[in-house]
SEVEX-443781 format. One record per atom (N, C-alpha, C): residue in three letters; x, y, z. Coordinates in nm, 3 decimals. Layout:
NODE, ALA, X, Y, Z
...
//
This chain:
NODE, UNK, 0.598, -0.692, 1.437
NODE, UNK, 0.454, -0.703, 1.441
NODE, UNK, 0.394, -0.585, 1.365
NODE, UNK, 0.303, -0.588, 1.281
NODE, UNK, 0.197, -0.521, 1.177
NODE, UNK, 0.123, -0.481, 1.303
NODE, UNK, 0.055, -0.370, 1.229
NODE, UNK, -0.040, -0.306, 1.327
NODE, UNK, -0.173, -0.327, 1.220
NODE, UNK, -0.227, -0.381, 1.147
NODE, UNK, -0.284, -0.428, 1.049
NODE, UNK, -0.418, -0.405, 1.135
NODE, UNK, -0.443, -0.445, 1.210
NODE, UNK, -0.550, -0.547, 1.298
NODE, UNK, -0.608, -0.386, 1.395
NODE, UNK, -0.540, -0.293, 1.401
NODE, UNK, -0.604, -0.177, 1.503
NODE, UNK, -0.673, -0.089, 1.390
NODE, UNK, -0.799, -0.062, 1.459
NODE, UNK, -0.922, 0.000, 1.345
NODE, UNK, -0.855, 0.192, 1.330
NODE, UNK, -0.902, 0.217, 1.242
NODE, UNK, -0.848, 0.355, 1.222
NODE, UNK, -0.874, 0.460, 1.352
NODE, UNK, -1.020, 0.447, 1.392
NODE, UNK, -1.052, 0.535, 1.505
NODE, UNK, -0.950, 0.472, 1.668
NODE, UNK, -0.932, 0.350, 1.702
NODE, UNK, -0.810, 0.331, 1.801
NODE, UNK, -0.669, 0.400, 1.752
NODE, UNK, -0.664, 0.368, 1.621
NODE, UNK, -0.512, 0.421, 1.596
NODE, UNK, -0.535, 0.577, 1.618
NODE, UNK, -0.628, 0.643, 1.567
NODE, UNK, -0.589, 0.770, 1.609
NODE, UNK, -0.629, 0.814, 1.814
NODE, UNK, -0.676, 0.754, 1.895
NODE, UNK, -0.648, 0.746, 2.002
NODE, UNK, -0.495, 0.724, 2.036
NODE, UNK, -0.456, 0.617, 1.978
NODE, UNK, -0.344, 0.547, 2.073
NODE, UNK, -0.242, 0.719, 2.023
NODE, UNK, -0.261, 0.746, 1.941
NODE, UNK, -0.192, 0.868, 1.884
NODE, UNK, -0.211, 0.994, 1.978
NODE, UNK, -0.340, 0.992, 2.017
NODE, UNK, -0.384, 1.117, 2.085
NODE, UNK, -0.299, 1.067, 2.235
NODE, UNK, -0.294, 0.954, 2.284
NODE, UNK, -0.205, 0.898, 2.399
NODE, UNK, -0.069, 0.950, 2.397
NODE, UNK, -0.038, 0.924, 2.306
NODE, UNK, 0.135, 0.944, 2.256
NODE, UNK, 0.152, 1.092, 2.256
NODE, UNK, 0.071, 1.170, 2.209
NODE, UNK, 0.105, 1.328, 2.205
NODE, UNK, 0.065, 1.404, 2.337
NODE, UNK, -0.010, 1.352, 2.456
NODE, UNK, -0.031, 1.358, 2.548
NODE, UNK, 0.097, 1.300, 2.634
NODE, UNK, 0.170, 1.232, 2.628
NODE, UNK, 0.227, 1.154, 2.709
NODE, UNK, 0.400, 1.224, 2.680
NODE, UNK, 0.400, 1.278, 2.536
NODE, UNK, 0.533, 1.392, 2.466
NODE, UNK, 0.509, 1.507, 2.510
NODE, UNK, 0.358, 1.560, 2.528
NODE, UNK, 0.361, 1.651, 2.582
NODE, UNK, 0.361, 1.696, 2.734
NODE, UNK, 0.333, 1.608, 2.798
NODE, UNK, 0.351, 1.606, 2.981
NODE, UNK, 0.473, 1.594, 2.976
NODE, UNK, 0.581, 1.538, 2.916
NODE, UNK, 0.768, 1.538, 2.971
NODE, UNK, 0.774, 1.645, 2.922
NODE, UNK, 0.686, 1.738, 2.809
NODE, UNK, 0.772, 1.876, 2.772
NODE, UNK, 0.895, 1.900, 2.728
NODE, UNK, 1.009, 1.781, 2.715
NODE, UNK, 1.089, 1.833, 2.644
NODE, UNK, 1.129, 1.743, 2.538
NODE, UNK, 1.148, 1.806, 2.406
NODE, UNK, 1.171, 1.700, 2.318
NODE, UNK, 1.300, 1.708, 2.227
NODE, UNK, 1.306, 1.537, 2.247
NODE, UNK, 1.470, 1.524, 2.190
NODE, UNK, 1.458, 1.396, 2.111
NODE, UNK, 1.574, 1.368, 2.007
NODE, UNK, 1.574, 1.226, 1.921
NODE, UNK, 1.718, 1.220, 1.983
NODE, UNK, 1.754, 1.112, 2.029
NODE, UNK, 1.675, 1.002, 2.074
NODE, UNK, 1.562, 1.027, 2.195
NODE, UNK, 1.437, 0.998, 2.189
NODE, UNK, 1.349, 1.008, 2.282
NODE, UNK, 1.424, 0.963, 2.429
NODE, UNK, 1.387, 1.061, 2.506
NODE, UNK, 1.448, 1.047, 2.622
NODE, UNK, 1.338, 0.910, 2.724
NODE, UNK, 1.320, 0.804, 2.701
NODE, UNK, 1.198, 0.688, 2.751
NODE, UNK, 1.166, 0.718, 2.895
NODE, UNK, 1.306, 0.685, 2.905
NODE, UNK, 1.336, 0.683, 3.102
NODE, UNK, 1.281, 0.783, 3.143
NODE, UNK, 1.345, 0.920, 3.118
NODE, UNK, 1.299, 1.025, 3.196
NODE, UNK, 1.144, 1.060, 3.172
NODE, UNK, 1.043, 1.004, 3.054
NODE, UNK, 0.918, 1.020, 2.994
NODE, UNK, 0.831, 0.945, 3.112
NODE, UNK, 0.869, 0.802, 3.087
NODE, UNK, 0.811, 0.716, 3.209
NODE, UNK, 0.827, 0.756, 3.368
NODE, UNK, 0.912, 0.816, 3.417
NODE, UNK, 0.952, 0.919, 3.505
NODE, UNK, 0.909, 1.004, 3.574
NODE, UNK, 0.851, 1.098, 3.456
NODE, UNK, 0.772, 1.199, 3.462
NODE, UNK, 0.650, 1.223, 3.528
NODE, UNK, 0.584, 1.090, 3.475
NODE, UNK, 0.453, 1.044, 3.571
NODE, UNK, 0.500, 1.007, 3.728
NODE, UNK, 0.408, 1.053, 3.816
NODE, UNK, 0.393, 1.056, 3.935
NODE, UNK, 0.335, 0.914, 4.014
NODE, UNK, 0.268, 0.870, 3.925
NODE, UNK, 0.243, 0.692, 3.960
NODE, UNK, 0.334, 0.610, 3.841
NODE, UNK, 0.435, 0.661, 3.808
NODE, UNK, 0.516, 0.560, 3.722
NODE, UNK, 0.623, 0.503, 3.784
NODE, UNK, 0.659, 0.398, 3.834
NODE, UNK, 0.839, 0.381, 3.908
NODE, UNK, 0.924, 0.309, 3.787
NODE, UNK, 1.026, 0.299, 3.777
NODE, UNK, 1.108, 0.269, 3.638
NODE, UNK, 1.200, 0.171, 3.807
NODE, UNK, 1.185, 0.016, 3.764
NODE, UNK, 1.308, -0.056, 3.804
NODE, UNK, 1.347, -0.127, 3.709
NODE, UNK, 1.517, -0.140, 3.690
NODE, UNK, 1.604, -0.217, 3.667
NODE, UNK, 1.601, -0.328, 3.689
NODE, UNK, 1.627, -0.430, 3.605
NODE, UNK, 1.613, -0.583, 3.666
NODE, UNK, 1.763, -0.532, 3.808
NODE, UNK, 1.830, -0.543, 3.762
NODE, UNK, 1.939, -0.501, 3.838
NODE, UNK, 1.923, -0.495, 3.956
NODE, UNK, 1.879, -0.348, 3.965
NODE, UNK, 1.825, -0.314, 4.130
NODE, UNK, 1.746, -0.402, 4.194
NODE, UNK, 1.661, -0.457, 4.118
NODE, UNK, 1.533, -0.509, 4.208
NODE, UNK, 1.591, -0.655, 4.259
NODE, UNK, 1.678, -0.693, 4.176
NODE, UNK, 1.785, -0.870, 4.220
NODE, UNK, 1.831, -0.830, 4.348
NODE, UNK, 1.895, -0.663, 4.322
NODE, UNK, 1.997, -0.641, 4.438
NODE, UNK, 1.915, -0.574, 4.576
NODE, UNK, 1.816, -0.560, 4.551
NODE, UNK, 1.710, -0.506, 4.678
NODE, UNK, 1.683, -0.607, 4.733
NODE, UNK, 1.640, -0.710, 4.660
NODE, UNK, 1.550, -0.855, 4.735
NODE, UNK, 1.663, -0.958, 4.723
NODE, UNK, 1.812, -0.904, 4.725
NODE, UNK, 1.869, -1.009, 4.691
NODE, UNK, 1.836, -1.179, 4.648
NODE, UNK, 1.844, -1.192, 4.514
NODE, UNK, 1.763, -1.291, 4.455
NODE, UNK, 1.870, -1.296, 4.326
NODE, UNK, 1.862, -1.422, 4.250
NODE, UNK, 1.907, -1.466, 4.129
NODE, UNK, 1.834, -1.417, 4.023
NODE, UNK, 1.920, -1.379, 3.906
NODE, UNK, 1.862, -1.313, 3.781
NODE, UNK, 1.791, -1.450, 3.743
NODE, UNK, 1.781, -1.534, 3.758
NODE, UNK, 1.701, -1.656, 3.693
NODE, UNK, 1.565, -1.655, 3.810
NODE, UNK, 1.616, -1.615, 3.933
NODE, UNK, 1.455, -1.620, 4.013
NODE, UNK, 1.403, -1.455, 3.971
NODE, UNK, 1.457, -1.340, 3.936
NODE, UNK, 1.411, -1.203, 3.853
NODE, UNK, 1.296, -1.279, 3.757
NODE, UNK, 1.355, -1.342, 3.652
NODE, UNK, 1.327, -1.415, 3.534
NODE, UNK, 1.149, -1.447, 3.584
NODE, UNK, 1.180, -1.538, 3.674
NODE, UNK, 0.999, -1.604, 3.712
NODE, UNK, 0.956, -1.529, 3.769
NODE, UNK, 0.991, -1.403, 3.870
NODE, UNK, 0.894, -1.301, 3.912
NODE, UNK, 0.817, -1.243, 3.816
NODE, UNK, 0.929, -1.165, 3.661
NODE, UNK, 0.868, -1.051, 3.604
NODE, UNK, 0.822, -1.206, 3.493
NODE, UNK, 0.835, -1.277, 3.460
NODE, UNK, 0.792, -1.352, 3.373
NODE, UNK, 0.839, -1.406, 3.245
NODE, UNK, 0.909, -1.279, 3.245
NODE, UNK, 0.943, -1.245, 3.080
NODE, UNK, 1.111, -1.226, 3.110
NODE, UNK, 1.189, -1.208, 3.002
NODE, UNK, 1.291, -1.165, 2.982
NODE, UNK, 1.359, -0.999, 2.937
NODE, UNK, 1.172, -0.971, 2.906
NODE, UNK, 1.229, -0.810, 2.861
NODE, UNK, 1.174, -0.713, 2.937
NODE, UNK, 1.016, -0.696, 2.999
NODE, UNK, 0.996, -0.644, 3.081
NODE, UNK, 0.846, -0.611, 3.086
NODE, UNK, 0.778, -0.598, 3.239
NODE, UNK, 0.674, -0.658, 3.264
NODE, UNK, 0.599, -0.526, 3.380
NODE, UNK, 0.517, -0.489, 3.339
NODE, UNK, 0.456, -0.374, 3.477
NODE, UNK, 0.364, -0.436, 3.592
NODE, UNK, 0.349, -0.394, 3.692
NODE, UNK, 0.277, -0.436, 3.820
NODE, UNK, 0.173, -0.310, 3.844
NODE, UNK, 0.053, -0.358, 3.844
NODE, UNK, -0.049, -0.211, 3.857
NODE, UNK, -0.108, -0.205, 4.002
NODE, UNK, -0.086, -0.156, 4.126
NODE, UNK, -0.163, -0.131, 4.185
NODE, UNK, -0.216, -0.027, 4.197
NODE, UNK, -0.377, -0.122, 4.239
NODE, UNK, -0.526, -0.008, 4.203
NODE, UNK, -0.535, 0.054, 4.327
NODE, UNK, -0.511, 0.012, 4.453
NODE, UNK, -0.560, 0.056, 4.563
NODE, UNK, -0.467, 0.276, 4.544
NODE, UNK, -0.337, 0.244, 4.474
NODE, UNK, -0.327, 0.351, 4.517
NODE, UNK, -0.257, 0.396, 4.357
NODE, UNK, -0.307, 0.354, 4.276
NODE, UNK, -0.312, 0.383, 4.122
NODE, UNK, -0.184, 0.400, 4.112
NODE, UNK, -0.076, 0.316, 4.124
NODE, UNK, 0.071, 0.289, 4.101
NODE, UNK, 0.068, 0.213, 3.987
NODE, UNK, 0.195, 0.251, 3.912
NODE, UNK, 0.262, 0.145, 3.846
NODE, UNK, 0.407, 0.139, 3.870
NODE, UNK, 0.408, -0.039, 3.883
NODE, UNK, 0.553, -0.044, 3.875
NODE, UNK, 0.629, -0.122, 3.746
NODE, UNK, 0.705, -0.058, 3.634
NODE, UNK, 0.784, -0.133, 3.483
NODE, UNK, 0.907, -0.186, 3.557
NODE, UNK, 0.913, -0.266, 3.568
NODE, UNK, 1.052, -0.358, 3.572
NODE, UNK, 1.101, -0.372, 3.421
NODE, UNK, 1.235, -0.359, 3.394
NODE, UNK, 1.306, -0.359, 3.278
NODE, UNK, 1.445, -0.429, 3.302
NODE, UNK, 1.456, -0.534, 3.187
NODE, UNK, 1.568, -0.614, 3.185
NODE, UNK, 1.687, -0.520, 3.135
NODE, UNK, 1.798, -0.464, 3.223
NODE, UNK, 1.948, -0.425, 3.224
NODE, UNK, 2.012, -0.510, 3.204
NODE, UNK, 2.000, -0.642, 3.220
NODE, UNK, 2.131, -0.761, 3.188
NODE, UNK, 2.162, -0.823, 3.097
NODE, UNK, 2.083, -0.865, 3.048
NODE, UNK, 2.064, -0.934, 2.928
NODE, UNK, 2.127, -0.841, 2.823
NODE, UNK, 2.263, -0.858, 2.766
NODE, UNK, 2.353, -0.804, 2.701
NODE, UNK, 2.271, -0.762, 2.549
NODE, UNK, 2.165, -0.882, 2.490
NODE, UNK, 2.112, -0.875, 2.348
NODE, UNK, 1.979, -0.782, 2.388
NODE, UNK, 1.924, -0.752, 2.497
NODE, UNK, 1.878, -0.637, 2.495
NODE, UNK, 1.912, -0.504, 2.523
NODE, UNK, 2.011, -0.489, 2.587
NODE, UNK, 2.118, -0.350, 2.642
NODE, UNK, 2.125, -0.326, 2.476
NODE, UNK, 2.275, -0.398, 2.429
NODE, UNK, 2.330, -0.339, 2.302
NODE, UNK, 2.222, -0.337, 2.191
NODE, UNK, 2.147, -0.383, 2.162
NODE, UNK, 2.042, -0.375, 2.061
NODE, UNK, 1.899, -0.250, 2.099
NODE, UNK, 1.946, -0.164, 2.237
NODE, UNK, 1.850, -0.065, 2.259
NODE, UNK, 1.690, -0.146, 2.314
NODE, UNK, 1.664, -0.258, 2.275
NODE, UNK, 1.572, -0.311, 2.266
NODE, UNK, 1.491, -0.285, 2.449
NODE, UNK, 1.608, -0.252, 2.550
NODE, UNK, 1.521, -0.238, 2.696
NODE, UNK, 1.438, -0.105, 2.662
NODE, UNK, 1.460, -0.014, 2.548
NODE, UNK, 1.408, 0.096, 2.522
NODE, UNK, 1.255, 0.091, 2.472
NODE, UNK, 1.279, -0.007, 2.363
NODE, UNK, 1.146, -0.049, 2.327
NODE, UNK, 1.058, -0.103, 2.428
NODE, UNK, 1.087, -0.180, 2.572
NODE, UNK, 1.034, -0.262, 2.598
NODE, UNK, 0.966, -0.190, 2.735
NODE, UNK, 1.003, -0.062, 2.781
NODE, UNK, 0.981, 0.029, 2.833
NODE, UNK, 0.925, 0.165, 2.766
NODE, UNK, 0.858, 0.163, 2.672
NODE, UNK, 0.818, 0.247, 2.553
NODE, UNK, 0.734, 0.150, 2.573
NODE, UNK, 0.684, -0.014, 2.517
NODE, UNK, 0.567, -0.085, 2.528
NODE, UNK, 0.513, -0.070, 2.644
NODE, UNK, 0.600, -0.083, 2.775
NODE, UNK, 0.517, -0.105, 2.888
NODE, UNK, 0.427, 0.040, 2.936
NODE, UNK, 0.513, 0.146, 2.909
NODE, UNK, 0.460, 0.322, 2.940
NODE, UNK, 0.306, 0.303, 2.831
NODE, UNK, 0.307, 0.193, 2.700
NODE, UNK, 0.210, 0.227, 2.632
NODE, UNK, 0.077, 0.154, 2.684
NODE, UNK, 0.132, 0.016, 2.777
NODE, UNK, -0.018, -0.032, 2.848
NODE, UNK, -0.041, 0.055, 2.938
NODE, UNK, 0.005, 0.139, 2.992
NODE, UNK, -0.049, 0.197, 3.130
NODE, UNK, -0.100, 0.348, 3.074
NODE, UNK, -0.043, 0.372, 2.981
NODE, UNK, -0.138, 0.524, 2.923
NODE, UNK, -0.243, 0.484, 2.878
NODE, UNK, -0.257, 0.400, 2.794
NODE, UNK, -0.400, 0.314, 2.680
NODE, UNK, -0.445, 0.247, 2.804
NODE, UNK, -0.409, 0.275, 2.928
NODE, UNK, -0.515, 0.221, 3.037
NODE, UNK, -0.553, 0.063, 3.047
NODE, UNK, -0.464, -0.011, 2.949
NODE, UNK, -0.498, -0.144, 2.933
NODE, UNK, -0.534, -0.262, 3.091
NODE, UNK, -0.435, -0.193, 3.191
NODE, UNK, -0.449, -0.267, 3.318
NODE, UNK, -0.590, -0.198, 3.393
NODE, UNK, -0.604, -0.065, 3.382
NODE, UNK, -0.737, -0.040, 3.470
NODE, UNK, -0.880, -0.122, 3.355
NODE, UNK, -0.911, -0.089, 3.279
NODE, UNK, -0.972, -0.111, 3.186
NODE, UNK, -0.991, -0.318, 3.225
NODE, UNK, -0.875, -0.364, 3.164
NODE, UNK, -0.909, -0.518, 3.195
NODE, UNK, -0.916, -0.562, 3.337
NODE, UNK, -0.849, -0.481, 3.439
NODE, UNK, -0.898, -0.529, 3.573
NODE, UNK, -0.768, -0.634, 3.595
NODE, UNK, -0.670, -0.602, 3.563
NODE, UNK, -0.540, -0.670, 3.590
NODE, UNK, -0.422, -0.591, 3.624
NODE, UNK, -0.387, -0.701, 3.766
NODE, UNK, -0.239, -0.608, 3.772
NODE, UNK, -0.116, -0.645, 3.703
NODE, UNK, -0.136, -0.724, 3.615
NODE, UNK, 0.004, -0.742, 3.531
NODE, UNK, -0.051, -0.848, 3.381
NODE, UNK, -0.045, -0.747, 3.305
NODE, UNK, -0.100, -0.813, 3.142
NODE, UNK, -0.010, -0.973, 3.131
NODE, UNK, -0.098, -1.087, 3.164
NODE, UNK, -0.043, -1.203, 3.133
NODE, UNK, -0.123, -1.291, 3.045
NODE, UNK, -0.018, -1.318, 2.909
NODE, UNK, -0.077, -1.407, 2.818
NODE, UNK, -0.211, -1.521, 2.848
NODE, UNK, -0.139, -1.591, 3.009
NODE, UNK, -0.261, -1.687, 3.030
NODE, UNK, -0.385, -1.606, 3.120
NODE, UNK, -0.388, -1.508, 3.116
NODE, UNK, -0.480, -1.439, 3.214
NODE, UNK, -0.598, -1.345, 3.110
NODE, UNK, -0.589, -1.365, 2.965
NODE, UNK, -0.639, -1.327, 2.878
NODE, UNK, -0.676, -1.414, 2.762
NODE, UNK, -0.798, -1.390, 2.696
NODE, UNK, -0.791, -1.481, 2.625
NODE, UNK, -0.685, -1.387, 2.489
NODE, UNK, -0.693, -1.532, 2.405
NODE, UNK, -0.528, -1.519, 2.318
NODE, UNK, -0.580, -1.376, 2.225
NODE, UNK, -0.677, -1.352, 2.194
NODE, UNK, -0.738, -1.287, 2.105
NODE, UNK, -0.719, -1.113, 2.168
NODE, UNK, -0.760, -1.089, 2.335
NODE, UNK, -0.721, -0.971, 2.396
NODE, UNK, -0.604, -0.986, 2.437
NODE, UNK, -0.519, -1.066, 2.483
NODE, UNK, -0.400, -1.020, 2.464
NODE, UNK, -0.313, -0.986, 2.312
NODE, UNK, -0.337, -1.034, 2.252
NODE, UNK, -0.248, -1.019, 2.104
NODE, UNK, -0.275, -0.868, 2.098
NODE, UNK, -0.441, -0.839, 2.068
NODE, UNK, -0.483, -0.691, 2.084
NODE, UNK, -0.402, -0.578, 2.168
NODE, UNK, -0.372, -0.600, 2.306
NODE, UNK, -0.353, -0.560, 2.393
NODE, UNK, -0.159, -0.538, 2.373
NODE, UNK, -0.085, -0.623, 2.309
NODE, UNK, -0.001, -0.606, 2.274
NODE, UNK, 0.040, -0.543, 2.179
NODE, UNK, -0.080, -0.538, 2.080
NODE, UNK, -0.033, -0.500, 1.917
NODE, UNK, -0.044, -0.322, 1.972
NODE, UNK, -0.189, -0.278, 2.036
NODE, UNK, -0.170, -0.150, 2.081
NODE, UNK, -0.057, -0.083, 2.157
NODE, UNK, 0.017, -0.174, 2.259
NODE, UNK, 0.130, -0.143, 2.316
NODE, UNK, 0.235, -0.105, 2.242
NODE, UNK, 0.259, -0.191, 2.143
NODE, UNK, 0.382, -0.224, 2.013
NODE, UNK, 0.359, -0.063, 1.944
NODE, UNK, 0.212, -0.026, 1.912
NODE, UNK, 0.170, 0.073, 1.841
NODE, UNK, 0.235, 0.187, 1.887
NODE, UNK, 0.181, 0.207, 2.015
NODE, UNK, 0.220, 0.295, 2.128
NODE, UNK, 0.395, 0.302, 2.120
NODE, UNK, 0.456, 0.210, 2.142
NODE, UNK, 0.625, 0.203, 2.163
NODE, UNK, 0.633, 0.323, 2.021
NODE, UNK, 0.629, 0.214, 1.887
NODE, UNK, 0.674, 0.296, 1.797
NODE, UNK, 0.652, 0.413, 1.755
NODE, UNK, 0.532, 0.483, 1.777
NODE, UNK, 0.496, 0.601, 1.799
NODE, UNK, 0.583, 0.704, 1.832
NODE, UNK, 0.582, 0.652, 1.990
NODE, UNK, 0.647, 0.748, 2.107
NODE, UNK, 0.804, 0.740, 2.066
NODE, UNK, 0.902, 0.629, 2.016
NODE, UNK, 1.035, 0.678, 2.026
NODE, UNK, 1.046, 0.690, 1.895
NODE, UNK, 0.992, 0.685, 1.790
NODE, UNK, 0.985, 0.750, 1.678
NODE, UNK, 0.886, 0.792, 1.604
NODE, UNK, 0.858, 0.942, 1.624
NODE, UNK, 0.797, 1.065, 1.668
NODE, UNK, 0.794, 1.106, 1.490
NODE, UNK, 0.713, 1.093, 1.419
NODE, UNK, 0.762, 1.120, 1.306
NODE, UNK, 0.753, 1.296, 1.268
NODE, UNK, 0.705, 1.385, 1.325
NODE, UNK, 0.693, 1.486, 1.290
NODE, UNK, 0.830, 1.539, 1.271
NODE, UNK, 0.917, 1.508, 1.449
NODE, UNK, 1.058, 1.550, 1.462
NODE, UNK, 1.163, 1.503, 1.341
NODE, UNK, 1.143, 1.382, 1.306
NODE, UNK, 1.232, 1.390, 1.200
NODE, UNK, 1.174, 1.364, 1.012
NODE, UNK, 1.093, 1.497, 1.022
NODE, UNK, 1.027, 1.541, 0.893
NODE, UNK, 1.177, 1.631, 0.865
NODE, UNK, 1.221, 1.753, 0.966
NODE, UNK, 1.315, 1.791, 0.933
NODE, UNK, 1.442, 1.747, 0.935
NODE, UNK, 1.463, 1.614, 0.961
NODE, UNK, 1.598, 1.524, 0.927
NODE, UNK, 1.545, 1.478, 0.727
NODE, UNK, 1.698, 1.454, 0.657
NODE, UNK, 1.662, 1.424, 0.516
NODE, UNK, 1.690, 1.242, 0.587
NODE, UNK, 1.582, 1.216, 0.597
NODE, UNK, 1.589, 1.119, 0.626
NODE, UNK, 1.590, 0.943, 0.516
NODE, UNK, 1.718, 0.885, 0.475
NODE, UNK, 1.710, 0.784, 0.327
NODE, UNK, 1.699, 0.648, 0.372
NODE, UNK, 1.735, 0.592, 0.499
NODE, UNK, 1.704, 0.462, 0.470
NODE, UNK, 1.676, 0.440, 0.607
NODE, UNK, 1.650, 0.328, 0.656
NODE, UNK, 1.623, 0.261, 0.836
NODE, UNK, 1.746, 0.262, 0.923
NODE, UNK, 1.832, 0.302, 0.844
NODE, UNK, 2.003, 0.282, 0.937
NODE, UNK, 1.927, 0.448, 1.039
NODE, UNK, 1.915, 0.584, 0.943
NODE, UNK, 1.906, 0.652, 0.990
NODE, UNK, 1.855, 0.677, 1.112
NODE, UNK, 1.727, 0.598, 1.130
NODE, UNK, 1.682, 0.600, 1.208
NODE, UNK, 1.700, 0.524, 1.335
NODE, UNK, 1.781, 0.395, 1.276
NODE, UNK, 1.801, 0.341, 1.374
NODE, UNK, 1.941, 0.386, 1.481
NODE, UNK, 1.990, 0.477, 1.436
NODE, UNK, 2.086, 0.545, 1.485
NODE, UNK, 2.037, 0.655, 1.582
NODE, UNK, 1.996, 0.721, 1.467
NODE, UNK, 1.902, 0.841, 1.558
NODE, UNK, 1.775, 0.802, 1.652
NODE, UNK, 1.724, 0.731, 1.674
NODE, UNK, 1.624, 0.718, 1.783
NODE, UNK, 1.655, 0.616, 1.870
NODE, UNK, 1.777, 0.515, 1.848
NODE, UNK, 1.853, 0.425, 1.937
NODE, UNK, 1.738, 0.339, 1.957
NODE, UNK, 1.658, 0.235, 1.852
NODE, UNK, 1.606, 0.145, 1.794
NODE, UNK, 1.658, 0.033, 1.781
NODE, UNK, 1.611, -0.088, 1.770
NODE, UNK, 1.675, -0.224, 1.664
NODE, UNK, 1.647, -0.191, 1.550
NODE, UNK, 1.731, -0.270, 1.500
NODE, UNK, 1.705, -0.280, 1.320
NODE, UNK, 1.579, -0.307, 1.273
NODE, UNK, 1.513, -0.392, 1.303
NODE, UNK, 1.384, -0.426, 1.284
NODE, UNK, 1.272, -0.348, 1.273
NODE, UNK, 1.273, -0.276, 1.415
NODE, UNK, 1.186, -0.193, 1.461
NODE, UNK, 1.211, -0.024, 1.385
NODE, UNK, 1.352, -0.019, 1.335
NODE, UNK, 1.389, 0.078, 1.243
NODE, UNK, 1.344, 0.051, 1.099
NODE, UNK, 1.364, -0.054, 1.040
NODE, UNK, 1.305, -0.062, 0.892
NODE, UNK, 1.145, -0.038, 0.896
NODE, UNK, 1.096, -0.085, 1.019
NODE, UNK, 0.943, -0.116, 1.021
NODE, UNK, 0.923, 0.031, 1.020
NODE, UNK, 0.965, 0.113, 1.082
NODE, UNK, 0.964, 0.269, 1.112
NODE, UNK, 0.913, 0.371, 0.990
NODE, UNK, 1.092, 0.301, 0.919
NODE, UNK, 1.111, 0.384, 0.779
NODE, UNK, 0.998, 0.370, 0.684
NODE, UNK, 0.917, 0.227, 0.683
NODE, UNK, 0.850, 0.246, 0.561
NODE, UNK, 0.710, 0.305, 0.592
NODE, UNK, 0.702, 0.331, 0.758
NODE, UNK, 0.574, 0.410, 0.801
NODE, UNK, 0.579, 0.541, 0.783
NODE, UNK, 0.671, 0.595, 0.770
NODE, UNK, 0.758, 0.713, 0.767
NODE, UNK, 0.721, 0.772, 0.685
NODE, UNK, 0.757, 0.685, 0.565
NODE, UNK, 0.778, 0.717, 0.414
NODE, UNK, 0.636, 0.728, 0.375
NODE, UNK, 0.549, 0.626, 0.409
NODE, UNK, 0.431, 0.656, 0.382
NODE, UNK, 0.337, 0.762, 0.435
NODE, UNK, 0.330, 0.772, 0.598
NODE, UNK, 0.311, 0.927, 0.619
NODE, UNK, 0.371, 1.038, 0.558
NODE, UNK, 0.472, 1.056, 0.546
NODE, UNK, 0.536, 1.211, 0.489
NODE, UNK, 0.424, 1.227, 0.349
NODE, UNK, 0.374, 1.098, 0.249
NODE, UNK, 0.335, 1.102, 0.153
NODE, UNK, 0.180, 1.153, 0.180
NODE, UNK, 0.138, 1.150, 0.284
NODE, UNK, 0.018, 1.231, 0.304
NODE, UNK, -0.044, 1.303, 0.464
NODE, UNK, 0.071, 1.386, 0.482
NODE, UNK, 0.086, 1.415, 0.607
NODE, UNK, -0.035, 1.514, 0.633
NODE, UNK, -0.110, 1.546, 0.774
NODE, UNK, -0.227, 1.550, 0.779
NODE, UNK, -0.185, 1.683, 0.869
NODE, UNK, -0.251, 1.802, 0.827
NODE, UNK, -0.220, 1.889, 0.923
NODE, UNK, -0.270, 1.934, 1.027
NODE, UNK, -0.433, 1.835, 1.040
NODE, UNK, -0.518, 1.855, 1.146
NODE, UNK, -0.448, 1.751, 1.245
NODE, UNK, -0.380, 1.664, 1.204
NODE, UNK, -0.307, 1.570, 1.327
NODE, UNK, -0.224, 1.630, 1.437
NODE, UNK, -0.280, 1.659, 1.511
NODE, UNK, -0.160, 1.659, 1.649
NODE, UNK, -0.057, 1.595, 1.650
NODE, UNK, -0.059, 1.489, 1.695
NODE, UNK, 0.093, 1.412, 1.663
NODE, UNK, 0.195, 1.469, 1.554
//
C-alpha cells in the first residue's frame, strides 16, 4: 500500500507519533525491538493468538472469528483506557515472513494516532466504517508500521544497496522491504535536519 493519499501535514504527525513512541521504549536497536515497544506502554497488553486459544480454550478457527482477521486485531477499552493487540503466532506464512511484526507495528500505530478514541470504536472494523475512513485509517496505520520498524535515520549509518538489506536487518517481508528501500533512497536525497524523526 502507497501512502499517496496522507496530506503532508498528517504525515508529519504520524512521524511526530513514531518518534514519541521510539522515544518512550528508550532503547534503540535494528531490528526494532516491536514487542517490547508495544510493552512499554502501560495500557498496551500484547496477546498471542496462542495464549488467548489456550486461556479460553477454543479452536484457532473459533480465534479466527473472535479477532476477525488472520493477522491481528486490537480491543480498546474506554472505561479504563486499555488496549488489548491480539497477534497471529500460528499461522506459519506470517511467523516466517516476520509479517506478525508488521501487524503489531500497524496495530501499536492505531492506538498511538488515537484512531479508536477519536472514532469512538473499540475495534477498527471494515463494516463499522465507511470504506473511505477505514482505508484512511489503515493507510495511516501501514504509515505508522513502516516508520517505526524502519527508522530511517538508524540506518543512514548502514551503506545501505538494495531491499534484501533491509529486509534482513529490520526482520521485514520482502515487500514491505523494497517499499522501504525506495523511501529510503529518496529521503537520504533530501534529508531534513529540522526533522525529529
Amino acid at each position: 500500500m502507497t501512502q499517496t493519499n496522507i496530506s503532508f501535514e498528517r504525515r508529519r504527525e504520524i512521524k511526530e507519533a513514531v518518534y514519541k513512541t521510539l522515544a518512550h521504549y528508550g532503547h534503540y536497536f535494528i531490528p526494532v525491538k516491536i514487542k517490547a515497544i508495544a510493552r512499554s506502554f502501560a495500557n498496551v497488553r500484547l496477546i498471542s493468538y496462542s495464549k488467548h486459544i489456550k486461556k479460553l480454550n477454543i479452536s484457532y478457527d473459533n480465534m479466527l472469528k473472535f479477532a476477525g482477521t488472520k493477522d491481528a486485531c486490537t480491543d480498546y477499552y474506554a472505561n479504563s483506557n486499555l488496549f488489548i493487540i491480539y497477534y497471529n503466532d500460528i499461522d506459519r506464512n506470517i511467523t516466517t515472513s516476520n509479517r506478525y511484526r508488521w501487524n503489531i507495528a500497524h496495530e501499536l500505530g492505531h492506538i498511538m494516532l488515537e484512531h479508536h478514541i477519536t472514532h469512538e470504536k473499540t475495534r477498527i472494523f471494515r463494516n463499522e466504517l465507511s470504506s473511505s475512513e477505514y482505508n484512511e485509517l489503515e493507510e495511516e496505520a501501514d504509515y505508522f508500521a513502516s516508520l517505526v520498524l524502519v527508522p530511517h535515520a538508524a540506518l543512514i549509518g548502514f551503506q545501505i544497496k538494495n531491499a534484501n538489506y533491509i529486509k534482513v536487518m529490520c526482520k521485514i517481508s520482502e515487500p514491505a522491504a523494497k517499499r522501504r528501500y525506495y523511501e529510503f533512497v529518496a529521503w537520504k536525497s533530501h534529508v531534513n535536519a529540522q526533522d525529529e524523526y
